[in-house]
C-alpha positions in Angstrom: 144.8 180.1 116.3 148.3 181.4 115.4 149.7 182.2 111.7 151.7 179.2 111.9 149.9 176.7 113.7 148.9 174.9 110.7 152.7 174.8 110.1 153.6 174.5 113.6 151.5 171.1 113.9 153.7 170.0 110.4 156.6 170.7 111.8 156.3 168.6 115.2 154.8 165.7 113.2 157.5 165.5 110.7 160.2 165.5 113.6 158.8 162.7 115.0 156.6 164.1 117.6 156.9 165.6 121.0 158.3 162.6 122.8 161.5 163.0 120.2 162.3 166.0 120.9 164.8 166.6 124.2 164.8 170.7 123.9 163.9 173.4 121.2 164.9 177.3 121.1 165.5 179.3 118.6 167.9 182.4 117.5 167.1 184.9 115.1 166.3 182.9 112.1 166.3 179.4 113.2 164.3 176.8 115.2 166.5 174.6 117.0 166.0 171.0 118.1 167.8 168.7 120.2 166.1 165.1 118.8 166.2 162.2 120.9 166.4 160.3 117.6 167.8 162.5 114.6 166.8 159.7 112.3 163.0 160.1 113.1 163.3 163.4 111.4 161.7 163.4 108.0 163.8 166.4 106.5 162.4 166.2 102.7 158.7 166.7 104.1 160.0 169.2 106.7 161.2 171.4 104.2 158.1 171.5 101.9 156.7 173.4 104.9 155.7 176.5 103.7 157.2 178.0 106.6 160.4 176.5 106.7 163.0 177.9 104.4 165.5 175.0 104.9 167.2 172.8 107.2 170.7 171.3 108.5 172.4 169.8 111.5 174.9 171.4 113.6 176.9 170.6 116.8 174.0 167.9 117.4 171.5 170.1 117.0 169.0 169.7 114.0 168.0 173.3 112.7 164.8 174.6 110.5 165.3 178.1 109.3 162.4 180.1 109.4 163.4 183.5 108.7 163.0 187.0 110.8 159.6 185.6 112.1 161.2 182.5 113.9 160.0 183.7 117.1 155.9 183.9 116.4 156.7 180.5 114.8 158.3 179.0 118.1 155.3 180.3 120.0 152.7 179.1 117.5 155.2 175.6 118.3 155.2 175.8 121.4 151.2 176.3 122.2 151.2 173.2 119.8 153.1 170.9 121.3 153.4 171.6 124.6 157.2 171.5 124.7 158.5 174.1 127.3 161.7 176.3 125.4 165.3 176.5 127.2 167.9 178.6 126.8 170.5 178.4 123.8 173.1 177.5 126.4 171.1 174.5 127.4 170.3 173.4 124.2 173.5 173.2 123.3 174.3 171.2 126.7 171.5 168.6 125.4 172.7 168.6 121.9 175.9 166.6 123.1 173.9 163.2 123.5 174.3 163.3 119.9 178.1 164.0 119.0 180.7 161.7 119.4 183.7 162.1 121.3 185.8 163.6 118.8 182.5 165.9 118.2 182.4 167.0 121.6 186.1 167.9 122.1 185.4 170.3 118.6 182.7 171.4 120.4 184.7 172.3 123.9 187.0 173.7 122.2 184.4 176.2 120.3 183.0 177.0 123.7 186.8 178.2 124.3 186.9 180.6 121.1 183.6 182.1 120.7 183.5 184.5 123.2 187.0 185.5 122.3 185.9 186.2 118.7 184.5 190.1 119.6 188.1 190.9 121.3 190.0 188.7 118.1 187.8 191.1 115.2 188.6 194.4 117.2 191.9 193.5 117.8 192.7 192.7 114.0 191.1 195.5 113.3 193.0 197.8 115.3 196.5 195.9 113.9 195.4 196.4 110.3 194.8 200.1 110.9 198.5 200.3 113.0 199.9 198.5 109.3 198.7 201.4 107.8 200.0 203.8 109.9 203.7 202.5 110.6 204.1 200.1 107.6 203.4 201.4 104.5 206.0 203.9 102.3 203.4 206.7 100.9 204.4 207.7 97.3 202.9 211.0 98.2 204.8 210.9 101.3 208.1 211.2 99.5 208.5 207.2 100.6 208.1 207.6 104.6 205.3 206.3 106.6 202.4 208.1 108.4 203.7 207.7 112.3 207.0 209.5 110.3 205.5 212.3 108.9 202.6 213.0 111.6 203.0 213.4 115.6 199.4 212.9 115.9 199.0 209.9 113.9 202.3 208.8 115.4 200.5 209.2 119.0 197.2 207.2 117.9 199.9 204.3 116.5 201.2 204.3 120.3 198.3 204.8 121.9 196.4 201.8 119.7 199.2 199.6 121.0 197.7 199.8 124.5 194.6 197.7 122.7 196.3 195.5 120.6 198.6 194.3 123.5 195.7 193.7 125.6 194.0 191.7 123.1 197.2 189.2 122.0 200.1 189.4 124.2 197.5 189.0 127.3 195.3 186.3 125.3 196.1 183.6 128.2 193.9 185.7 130.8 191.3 185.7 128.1 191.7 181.8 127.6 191.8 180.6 131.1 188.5 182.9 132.0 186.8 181.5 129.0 187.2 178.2 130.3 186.3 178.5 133.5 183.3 180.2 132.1 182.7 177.3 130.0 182.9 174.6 133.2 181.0 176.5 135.6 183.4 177.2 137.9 184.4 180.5 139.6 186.0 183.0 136.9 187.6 185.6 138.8 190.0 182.6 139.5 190.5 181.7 135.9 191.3 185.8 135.2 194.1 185.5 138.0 195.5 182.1 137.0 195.5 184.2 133.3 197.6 187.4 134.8 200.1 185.0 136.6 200.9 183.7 132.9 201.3 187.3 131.6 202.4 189.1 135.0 205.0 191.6 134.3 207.3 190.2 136.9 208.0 187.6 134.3 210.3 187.4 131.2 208.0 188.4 128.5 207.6 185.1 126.0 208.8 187.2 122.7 211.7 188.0 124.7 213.0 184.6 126.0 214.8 183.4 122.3 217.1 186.8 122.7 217.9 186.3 126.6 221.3 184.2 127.6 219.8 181.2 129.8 221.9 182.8 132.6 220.1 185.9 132.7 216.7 184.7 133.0 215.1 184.6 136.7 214.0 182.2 138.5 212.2 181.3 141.7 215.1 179.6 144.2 212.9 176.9 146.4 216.5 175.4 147.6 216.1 172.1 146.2 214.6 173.3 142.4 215.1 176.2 140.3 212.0 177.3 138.0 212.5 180.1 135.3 210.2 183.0 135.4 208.9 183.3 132.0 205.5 184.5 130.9 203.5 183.2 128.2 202.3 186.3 126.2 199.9 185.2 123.6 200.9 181.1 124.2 197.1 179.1 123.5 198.2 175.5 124.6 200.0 176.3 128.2 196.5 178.9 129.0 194.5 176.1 127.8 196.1 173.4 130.1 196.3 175.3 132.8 192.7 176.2 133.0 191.7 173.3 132.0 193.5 171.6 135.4 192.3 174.9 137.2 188.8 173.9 136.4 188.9 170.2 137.3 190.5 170.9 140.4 187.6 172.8 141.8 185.2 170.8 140.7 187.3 168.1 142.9 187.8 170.2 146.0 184.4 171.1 146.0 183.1 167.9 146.6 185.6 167.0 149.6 185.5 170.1 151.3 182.9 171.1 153.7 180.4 174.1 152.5 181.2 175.9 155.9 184.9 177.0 154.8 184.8 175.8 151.0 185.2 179.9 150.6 188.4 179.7 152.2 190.0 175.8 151.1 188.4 175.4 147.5 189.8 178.6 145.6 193.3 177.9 147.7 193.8 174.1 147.2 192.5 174.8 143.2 194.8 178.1 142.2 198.3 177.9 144.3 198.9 173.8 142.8 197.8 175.1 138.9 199.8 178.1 138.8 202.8 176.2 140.0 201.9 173.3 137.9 201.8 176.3 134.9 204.8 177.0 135.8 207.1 174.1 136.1 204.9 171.8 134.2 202.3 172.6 131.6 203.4 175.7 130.6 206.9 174.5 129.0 205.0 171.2 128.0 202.4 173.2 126.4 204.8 175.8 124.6 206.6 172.8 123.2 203.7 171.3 121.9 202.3 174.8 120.6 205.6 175.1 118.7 205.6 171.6 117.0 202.4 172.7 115.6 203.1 176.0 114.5 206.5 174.5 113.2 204.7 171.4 111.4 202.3 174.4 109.9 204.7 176.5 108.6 206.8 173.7 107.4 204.2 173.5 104.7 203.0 176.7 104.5 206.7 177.9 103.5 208.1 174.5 101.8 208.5 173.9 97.8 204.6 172.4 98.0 203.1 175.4 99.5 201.2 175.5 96.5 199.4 172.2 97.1 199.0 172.8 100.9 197.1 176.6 100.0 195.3 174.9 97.4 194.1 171.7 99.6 193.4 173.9 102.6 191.3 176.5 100.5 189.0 173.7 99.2 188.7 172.3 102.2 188.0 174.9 105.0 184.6 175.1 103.9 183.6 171.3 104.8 185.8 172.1 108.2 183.3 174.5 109.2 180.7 172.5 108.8 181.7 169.4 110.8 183.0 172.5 113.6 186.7 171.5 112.7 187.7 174.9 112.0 187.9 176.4 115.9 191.3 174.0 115.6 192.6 176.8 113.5 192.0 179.7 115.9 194.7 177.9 118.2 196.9 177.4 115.2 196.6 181.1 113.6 197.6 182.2 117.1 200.2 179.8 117.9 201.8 180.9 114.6 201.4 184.6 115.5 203.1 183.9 118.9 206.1 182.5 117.5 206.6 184.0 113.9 204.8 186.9 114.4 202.8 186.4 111.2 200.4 183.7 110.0 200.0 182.1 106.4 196.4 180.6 107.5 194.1 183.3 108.6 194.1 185.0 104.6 192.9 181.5 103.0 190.2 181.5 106.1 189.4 185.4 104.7 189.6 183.9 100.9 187.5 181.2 102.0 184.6 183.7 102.8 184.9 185.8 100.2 184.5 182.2 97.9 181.5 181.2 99.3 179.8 184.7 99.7 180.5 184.7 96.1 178.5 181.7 95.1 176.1 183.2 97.1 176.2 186.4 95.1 175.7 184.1 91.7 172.8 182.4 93.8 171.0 185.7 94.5 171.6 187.2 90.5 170.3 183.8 89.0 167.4 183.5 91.5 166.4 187.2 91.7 162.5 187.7 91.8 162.2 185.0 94.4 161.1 187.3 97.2 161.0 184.3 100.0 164.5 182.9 99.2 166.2 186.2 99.1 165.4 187.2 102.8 167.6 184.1 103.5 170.2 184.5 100.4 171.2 188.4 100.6 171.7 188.7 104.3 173.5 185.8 103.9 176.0 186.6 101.6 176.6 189.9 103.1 177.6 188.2 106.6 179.6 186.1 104.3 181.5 188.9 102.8 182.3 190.2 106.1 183.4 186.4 107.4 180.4 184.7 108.9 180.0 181.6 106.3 177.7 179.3 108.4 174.3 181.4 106.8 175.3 181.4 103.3 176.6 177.9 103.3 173.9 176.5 105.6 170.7 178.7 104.0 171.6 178.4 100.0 175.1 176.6 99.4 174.4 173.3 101.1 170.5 173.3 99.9 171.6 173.3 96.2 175.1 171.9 96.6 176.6 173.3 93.4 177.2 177.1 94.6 179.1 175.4 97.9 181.4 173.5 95.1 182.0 176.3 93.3 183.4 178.4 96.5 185.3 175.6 97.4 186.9 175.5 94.1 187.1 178.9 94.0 188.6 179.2 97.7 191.4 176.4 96.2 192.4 178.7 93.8 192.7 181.6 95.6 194.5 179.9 98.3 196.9 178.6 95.4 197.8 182.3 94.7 197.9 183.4 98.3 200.1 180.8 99.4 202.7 181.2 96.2 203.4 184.6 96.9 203.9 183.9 101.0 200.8 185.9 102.1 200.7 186.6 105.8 198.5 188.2 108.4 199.4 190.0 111.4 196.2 188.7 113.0 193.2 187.0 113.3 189.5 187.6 113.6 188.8 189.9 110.4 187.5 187.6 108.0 186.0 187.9 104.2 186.5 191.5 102.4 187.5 193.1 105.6 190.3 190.5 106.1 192.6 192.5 104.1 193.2 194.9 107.1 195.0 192.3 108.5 197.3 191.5 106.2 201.1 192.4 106.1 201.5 195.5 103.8 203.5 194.7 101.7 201.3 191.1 100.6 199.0 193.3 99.7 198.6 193.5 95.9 198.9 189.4 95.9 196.0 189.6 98.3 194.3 191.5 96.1 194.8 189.2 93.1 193.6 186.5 95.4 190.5 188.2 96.7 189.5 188.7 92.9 190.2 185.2 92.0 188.0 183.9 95.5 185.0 186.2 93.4 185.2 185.8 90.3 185.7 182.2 90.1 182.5 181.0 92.1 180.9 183.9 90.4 180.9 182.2 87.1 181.3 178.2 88.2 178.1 178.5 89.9 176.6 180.6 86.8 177.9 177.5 84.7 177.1 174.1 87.5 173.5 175.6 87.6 173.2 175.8 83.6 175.0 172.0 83.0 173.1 170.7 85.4 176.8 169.8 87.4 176.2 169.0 91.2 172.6 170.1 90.5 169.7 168.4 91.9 167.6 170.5 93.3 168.0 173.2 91.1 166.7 172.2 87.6 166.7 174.1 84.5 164.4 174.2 81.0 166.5 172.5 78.6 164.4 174.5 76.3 164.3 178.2 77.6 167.2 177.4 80.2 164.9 179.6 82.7 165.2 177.9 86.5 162.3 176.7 87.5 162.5 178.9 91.1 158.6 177.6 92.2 160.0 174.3 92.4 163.4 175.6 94.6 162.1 178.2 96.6 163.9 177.5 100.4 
């Protein structure tokens, strides 16, 4: 008999038994079910398991967080219930019988951005460190900048470039493999549709407002003329065209014999979408991409920035909950593509910093409760360095108040960032980190903001928990106002 198999057998009873469950896996910390019925699930009893430190539902899939020994737990489950694991991949391929269609287009689009994200961080990372080097006046420096005083920092500016431009100006190869990834089709052909966007033969995008219409090339076909311009770091035209990539293989590979489907499939699926890319979607997508960067800015940069900071600050947390917030990759980017900064990514950062905060009030008020803080401090540390889903999934959302309090306190911060017309070279560093991305000189304002996105949750969730505001499951002795944590532990 395993350690948990008295918990184990809880567990598959209070989900509603094996015939309710379509697949289970688990990651590190977390059991994860796809539930024929979600409703079956009793989540109150669930998470008076001893085992189970808390629960929530994500992306269709209903989650019990276990802790670091999640994986003798799913064995102890499995020998229990008979239920045969699959792969993370597949459970998230079951998980969409239970999202909607708006759900599932979140969801797609997620797919997109996720393995991007280790390119995005390392990218920002490396543009932070080049705003260091090239755009910052040194007092001690007599005024000048690094790259102007050193040859050898000068050379590691240059030489960093190499990275960066990789990373953004060729995002579209990145986009179009991703999705080709994502549909199962071949992705060597979604790398070259990617280059044909970006190829050097073309007029590089940040270079087409500058260039007189008569000087761009074209391709001469006798009847039509179509301008050879690249899309450098464009989101929408990438995504179109591999979208239409994608579909067209998974067309021609139904119609075409297997004997010379080698030949006919990757043929009749790339030459149509990279002329379609380029005398269709791409200048149908780039106009779309700018009416949504415009829109953004608009209010980012209008006489009610305030209110839009403010608005989007409180509520970027509940967008990453409902998965909304992988709409904002495209947008940061699409803003970086066409005014080379963004207003959106530092409320993202501020966001994490709010909410790792609350965590960080959580942990102080709580401390002693050995079970809740293997959950609560590697939480808020992932949080701090702009992975929220943890802290706001393992503590915030389980006592509600501490997720209010980083909204309130993300509002405010936003407020601040957005009055003094913060903006980030790039994405992908989130939390405390984030301020390597930031323009030098919005600095000190970022700073101001990043204390206000601490201290605030810091002390609204110090004074929700001891007024009992938003506070259920988190009661307090009127008498001695200690917590009683036995009755809360997650």
């Amino acid at each position: 008999m395993g350690k948990f198999h008295e918990d184990a057998q809880s567990l598959l009873e209070k989900v509603g038994g094996k015939d309710n469950i379509a697949a289970v896996s688990h990651c590190s910390t977390r059991m994860r079910f796809v539930l024929n019925d979600p409703a079956k699930a009793d989540t109150a009893a669930i998470e008076k398991i001893p085992a189970v430190k808390g629960t929530f539902t994500n992306a269709g899939q209903f989650q019990v967080i276990i802790g670091n020994e999640v994986a003798q737990f799913y064995n102890d489950f499995s020998a229990i219930s008979g239920v045969e694991g699959v792969s993370k991949e597949q459970g998230k391929a079951a998980a969409k019988q239970n999202l909607n269609p708006v759900q599932r287009a979140i969801s797609v689009l997620a797919e997109i951005f996720t393995p991007l994200i280790p390119a995005l961080v390392i990218g920002g990372l490396i543009l932070g460190f080049r705003n260091v080097l090239e755009g910052i006046p040194f007092g001690f420096l007599d005024g000048q900048k690094i790259v102007e005083v050193s040859q050898f920092w000068s050379g590691v500016n240059s030489f960093l470039w190499l990275i960066g431009e990789a990373i953004f100006q060729f995002l579209p190869v990145g986009i179009t493999w991703s999705i080709t990834k994502k549909m199962g089709t071949t992705q060597i052909l979604g790398i070259v549709l990617g280059i044909t966007l970006v190829s050097p033969q073309l007029l590089n995008a940040y270079d087409v407002a500058s260039t007189a219409a008569a000087d761009i090339n074209f391709w001469d076909f006798g009847f039509a003329h179509v301008n050879m311009i690249g899309y450098q770091a464009q989101v929408i035209p990438a995504m179109l065209a591999g979208f239409l990539l994608a579909y067209l293989e998974i067309f021609f590979r139904k119609i075409i014999p297997q004997a010379v489907s080698m030949i006919f499939v990757p043929l009749f699926a790339l030459v149509p979408t990279v002329l379609a890319a380029h005398v269709v979607l791409g200048p149908v997508g780039w106009t779309i991409g700018s009416w949504i960067s415009d829109i953004v800015n608009a209010g980012l940069t209008s006489s009610l920035n305030w209110l839009f900071g403010a608005v989007f600050g409180f509520l970027y947390a509940p967008l990453v909950i409902t998965g909304l917030h992988h709409m904002t990759n495209a947008i940061d980017l699409q803003l970086i593509a066409d005014f080379q900064a963004t207003n959106l990514w530092p409320m993202i950062a501020l966001s994490n910093i709010a909410q790792g905060s609350a965590v960080l009030a959580v942990v102080f008020m709580h401390r002693g409760n050995k079970e809740e803080e293997q959950v609560s401090i590697p939480a808020m540390i992932s949080c701090y360095l702009g992975v929220t889903e943890p802290a706001m999934f393992g503590i915030n959302l389980k006592y509600v108040y501490p997720f209010i309090a980083g909204m309130i306190g993300s509002a405010g911060a936003g407020l601040f960032a957005t009055l003094f017309s913060v903006k980030a070279v790039s994405i992908g560093v989130g939390g405390l980190p984030g301020i390597l991305s930031i323009v030098p000189e919005y600095y000190v304002p970022f700073l101001g903001a990043m204390l206000i996105a601490v201290i605030v949750p810091l002390i609204l969730t110090y004074i929700f928990r001891t007024k009992g505001i938003f506070n259920k499951l988190d009661p307090v002795d009127e008498a001695t106002g200690e917590l009683y944590v036995e009755e809360t532990s997650i």
